[in-house]
Structure formats: C-alpha cells, structure tokens
C-alpha positions as CSV (number, residue, x, y, z in Angstrom):
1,X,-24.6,-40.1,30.7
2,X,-26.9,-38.2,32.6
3,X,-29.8,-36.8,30.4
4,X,-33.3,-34.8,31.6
5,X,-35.9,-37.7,31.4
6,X,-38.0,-34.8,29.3
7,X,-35.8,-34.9,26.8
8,X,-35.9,-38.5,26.5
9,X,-40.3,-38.2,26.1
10,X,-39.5,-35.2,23.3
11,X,-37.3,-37.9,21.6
12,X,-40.0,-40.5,22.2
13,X,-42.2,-38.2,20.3
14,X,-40.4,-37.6,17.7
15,X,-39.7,-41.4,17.1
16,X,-43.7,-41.6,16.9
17,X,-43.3,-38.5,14.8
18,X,-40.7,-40.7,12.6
19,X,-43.6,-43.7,12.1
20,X,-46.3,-40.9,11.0
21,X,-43.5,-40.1,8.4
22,X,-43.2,-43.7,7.4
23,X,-46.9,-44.4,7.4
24,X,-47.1,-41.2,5.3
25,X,-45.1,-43.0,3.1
26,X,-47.3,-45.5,2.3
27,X,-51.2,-43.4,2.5
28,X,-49.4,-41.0,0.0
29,X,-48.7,-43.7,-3.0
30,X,-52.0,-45.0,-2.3
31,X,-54.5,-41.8,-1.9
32,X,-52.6,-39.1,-3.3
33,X,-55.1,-38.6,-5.9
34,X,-58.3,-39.9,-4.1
35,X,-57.8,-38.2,-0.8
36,X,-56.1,-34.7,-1.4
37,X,-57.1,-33.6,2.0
38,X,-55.2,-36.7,3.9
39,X,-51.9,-34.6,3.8
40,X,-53.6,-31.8,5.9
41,X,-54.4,-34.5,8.5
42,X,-50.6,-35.6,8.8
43,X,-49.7,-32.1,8.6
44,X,-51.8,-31.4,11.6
45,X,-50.4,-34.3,13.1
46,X,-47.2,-33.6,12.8
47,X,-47.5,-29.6,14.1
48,X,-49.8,-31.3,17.2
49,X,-46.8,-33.1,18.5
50,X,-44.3,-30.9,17.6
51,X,-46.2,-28.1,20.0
52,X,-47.0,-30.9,22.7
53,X,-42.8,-32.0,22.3
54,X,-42.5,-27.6,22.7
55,X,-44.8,-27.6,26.0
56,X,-43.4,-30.9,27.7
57,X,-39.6,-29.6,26.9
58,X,-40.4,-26.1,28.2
59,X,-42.0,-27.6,31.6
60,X,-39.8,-27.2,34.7
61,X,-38.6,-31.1,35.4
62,X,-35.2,-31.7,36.8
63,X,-35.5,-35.9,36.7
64,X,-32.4,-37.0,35.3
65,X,-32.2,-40.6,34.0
66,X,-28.8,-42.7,32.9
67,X,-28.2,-43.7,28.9
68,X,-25.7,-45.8,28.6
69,X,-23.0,-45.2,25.9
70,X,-24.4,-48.3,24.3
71,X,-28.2,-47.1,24.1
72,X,-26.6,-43.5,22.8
73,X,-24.6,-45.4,20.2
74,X,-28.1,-47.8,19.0
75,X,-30.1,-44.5,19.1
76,X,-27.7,-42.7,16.6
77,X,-27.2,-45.3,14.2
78,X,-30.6,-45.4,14.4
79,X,-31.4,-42.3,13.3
80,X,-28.7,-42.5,10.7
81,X,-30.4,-45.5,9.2
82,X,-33.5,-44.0,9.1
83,X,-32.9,-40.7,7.5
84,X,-30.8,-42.7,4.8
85,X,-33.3,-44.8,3.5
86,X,-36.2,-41.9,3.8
87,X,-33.7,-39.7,1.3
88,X,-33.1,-42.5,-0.9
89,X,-36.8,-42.9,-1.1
90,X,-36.8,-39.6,-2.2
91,X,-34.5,-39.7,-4.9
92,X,-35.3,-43.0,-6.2
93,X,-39.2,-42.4,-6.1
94,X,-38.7,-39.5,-8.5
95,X,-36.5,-41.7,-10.8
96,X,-39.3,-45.3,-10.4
97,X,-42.4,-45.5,-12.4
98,X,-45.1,-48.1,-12.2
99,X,-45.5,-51.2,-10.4
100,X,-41.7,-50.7,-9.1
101,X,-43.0,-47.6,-7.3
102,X,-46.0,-49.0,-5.3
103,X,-43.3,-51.7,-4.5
104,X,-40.8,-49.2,-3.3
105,X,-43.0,-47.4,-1.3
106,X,-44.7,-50.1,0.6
107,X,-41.2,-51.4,1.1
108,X,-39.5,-48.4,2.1
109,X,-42.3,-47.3,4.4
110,X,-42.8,-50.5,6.4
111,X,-39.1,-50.5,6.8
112,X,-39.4,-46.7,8.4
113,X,-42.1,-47.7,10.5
114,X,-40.1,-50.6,11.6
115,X,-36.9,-48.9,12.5
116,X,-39.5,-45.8,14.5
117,X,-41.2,-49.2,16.2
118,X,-38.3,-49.9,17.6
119,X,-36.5,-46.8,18.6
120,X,-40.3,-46.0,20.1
121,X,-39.4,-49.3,22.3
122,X,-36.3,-48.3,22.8
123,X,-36.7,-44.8,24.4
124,X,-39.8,-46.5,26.4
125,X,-37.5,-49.1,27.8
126,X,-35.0,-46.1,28.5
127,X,-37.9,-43.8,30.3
128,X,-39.0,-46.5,32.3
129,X,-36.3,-48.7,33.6
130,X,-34.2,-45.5,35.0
C-alpha cells in the first residue's frame, strides 16, 4: 500500500503523543495533588504536537513510501490494544481505591508506554527503510 511518508511522521507523532498519555498516567496518580500545574504542561504538550502533526501534514510532500499489509495489520491491532486498556483504566480507576490504585496505574501506564515504544519503533523502521 502506497501511503504519503508525511502521514507516516503525523502517525509517528501521535504514537509519541500515545506515550505522553501513558506517562500522564503515571505523573497524575503520583502529583495530582502536589503539582496541580503539571496537567497544563501535558496539555501544552499535547496541543504543541498536535499543531506541529497540523504543519508537517499541511506541507506540500509527495514521497510515497510502501506498508506492507502485515505492518497495516500490527499497527491496527496496535492501536486497538492500546485504546482498550487506556478505557479500562478509566473505568476501573474510578471503581479501585488504595494501594490497588497506585498499582493499577503504574501497571497500566508502563504497559501504555510500552505498546507507544514500540509502535514509535515501528513507524521509525517504516519511515526509514522505504
């Protein structure tokens, strides 16, 4: 499948977006209450790459690369994964109290980071070898 190689940095981007998310994860249980003013930093953050992903998308490039079916296929269920366990974060952190919640969210949060890591290696290796 042929696909614009700036749509394949944009998705890049939003993979780093994706371990911001999960690293929110894990600063929010912790300094929630401490540090107030930490969500405004991953708020700007997250608005500073989604306007750099706006500029880059909107700049004329007609490079093409090749994804294989087989990348496609990784990349979806990877994004499937990932969006499942962040919602059953939210539900289940509203329903956990205690030392079960600090475990939940370290857990859950390294596990987002994880899955982002490696669909952040994955777009690389996508970008760079076509």
């Amino acid at each position: 499948m042929n696909v614009y190689r700036k749509s394949l940095v944009v998705q890049l981007m939003l993979f780093i977006i994706f371990f911001i998310i999960g690293a929110n994860v894990i600063v929010n249980h912790y300094l929630r209450e401490s540090a107030p003013w930490i969500a405004y930093v991953i708020v700007a953050l997250l608005v500073a790459f989604g306007v750099l992903g706006f500029i880059i998308y909107k700049r004329p490039d007609t490079r093409v690369s090749i994804v294989t079916p087989r990348e496609m296929k990784v990349l979806r269920y990877i994004l499937y994964g990932y969006f499942f366990i962040y919602i059953v974060q939210m539900i289940l952190s509203s329903r956990v109290v205690g030392s079960n919640l600090t475990l939940l969210n370290i857990s859950v949060g390294v596990i987002l980071m994880l899955i982002a890591l490696y669909g952040i290696y994955l777009q690389y290796k996508i970008i760079r070898i076509k």
